[in-house]
N, C-alpha and C positions, 0 to 999 in steps of 0.2 A: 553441389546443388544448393550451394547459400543459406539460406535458414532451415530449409528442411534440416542439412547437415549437423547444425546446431542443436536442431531440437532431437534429433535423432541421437546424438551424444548425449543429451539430459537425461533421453526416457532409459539408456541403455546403464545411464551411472545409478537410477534411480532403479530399474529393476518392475518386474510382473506387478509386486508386493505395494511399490512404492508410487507417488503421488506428484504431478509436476503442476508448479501454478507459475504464472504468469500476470503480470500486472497489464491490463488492457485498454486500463484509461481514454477516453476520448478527449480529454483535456489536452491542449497543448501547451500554455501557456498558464494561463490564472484561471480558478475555479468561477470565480464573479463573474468575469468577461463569458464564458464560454455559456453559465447557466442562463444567463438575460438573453444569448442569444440562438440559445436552442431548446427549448421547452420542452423536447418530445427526446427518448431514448429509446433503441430498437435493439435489444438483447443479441438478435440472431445477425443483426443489421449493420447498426453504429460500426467505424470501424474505430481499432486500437491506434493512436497517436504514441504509444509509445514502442514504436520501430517495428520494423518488418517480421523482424523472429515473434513480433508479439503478436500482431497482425496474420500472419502463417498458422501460429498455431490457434488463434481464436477459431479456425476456418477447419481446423480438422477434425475427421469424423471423432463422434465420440467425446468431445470436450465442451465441459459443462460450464457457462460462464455467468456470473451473479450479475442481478437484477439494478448494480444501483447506479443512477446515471451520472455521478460524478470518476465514484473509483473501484469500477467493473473489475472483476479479476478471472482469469480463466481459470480453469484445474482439469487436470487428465490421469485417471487412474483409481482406485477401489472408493476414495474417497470424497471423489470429486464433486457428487452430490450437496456430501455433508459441508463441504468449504465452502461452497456456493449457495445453497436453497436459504439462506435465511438474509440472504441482506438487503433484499427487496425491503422496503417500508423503512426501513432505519433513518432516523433523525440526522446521524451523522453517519461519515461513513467507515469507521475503525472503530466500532461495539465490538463486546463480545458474543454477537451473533454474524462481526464479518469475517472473511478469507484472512483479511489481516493479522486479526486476534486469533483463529483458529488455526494458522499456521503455527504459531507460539506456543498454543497451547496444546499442540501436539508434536513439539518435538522437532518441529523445521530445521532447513536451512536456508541460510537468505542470500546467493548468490550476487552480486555487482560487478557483472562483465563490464570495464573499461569504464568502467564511472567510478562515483565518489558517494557517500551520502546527501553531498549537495546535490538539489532537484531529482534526488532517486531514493532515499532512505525513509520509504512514506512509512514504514513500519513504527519511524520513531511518531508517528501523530496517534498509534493506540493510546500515549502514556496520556493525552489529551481526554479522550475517552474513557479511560478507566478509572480517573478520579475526577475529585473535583478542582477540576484546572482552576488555578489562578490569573490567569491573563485571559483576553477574549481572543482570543485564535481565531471564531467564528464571526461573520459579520452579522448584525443585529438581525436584518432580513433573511425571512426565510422563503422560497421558490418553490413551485408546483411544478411539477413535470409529469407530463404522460411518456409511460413506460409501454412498452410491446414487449411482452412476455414470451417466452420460447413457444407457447404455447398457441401463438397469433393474440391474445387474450390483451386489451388495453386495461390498464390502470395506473390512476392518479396517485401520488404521493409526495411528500413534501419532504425538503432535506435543504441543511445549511450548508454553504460555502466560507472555505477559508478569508479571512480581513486581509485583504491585500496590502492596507499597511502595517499590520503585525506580523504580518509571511515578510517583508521586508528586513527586517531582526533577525531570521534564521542564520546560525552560526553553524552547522549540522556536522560539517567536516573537523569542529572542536570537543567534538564528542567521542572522534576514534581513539585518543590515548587511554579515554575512562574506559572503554571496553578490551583495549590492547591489555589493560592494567586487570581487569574483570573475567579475562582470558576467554573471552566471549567472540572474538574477533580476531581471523588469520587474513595476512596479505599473501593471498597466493595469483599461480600462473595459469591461465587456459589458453595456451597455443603462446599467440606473442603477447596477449592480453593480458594486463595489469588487475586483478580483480580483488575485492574485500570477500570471503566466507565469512558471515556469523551464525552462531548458535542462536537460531528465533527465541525460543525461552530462554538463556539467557542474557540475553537482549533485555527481552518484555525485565528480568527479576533485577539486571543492573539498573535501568531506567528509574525503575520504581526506587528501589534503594536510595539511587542518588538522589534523585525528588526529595523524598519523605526526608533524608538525614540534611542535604546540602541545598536546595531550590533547585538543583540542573537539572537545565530543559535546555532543546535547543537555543533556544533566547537568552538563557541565561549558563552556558557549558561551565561553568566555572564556579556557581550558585551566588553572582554577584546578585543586584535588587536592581529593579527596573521600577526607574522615579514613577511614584505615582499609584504602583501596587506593591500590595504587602507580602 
């Protein structure tokens, strides 16, 4: 049955107890391009650009999906409220009031079916949001978007997109030996699937680490200096 299948394994490895989220993005491509050219986000609506299994489960009964129009997340299960209800109005979209940071801070796990953390390791953009970044990630303008709430309910709110020529810097894939090394990070098998498991918090506590002692960020995996900031 294709994704059901899929998601049907998730909910069953995760348990009554246990909590399944999904990244459901409407973005395909760049944050910039896609916010100019769509104003408006519809919670129960929009659909997920990020694949079918994301797509399938945004649609099933019961699953709760956050408010913000760039980087939507689903969740299904006792907690799925609490992942989701707060990241409506957020400035940016990985605070410690999104799915993102809340998966971390409770202990996740971050699966990576058949990809890499290139164009899929959005978790690494909380370390943006939790401190005071040194590079502009974000671009200077900021965008309004009318939102459609689960509720039918419209409202406005504003939020920044990624600088499409500092997303061009992302080294993201040079960051899996600091977490191999951090033991935060297993390459395992699901079926014929090549996939990354990490530890969500210790993710978020390596990141941080390496920031604050060496500069490593995606941009800089190595804590070399990028001309021009300090």
């Amino acid at each position: 049955n294709g994704p059901q299948t899929v998601i049907n394994g998730f909910l069953n490895a995760v348990g009554e107890e246990g909590n399944l989220l999904m990244p459901t993005s409407p973005v395909s491509k760049l944050q910039y391009d896609f916010i100019q050219e769509n104003p408006k986000f519809n919670v129960l609506q929009t659909v997920s650009k990020m694949g079918i299994v994301s797509e399938t489960f945004r649609q099933m009964s019961g699953v709760k999906r956050s408010a913000h129009p760039t980087e939507p997340v689903s969740a299904f299960g006792p907690l799925a409220s609490y992942f989701t209800q707060d990241h409506f109005g957020e400035n940016t979209p990985y605070t410690k009031n999104s799915p993102w940071y809340r998966l971390m801070e409770k202990n996740g796990k971050i699966l990576y079916v058949g990809v890499t953390l290139i164009n899929a390791g959005t978790n690494l953009h909380v370390l943006e949001d939790l401190t005071s970044f040194k590079y502009p990630v974000y671009h200077e303008n900021e965008f309004e978007v009318e939102v459609t709430l689960e509720n039918g309910e419209k409202q406005k709110m504003r939020t920044k997109v990624h600088n499409p020529e500092f997303s061009k810097r992302r080294r993201c894939d040079e960051l899996i030996p600091h977490f191999i090394a951090d033991n935060v990070l297993k390459e395992v098998k699901l079926g014929k699937a090549h996939c990354l498991l990490l530890d969500a918090k210790g993710m978020l506590d390596s990141m941080l680490k390496r920031y604050e002692q060496n500069g490593t960020t995606m941009y800089t995996p190595n804590g070399e200096k990028i001309e021009g900031y300090e």
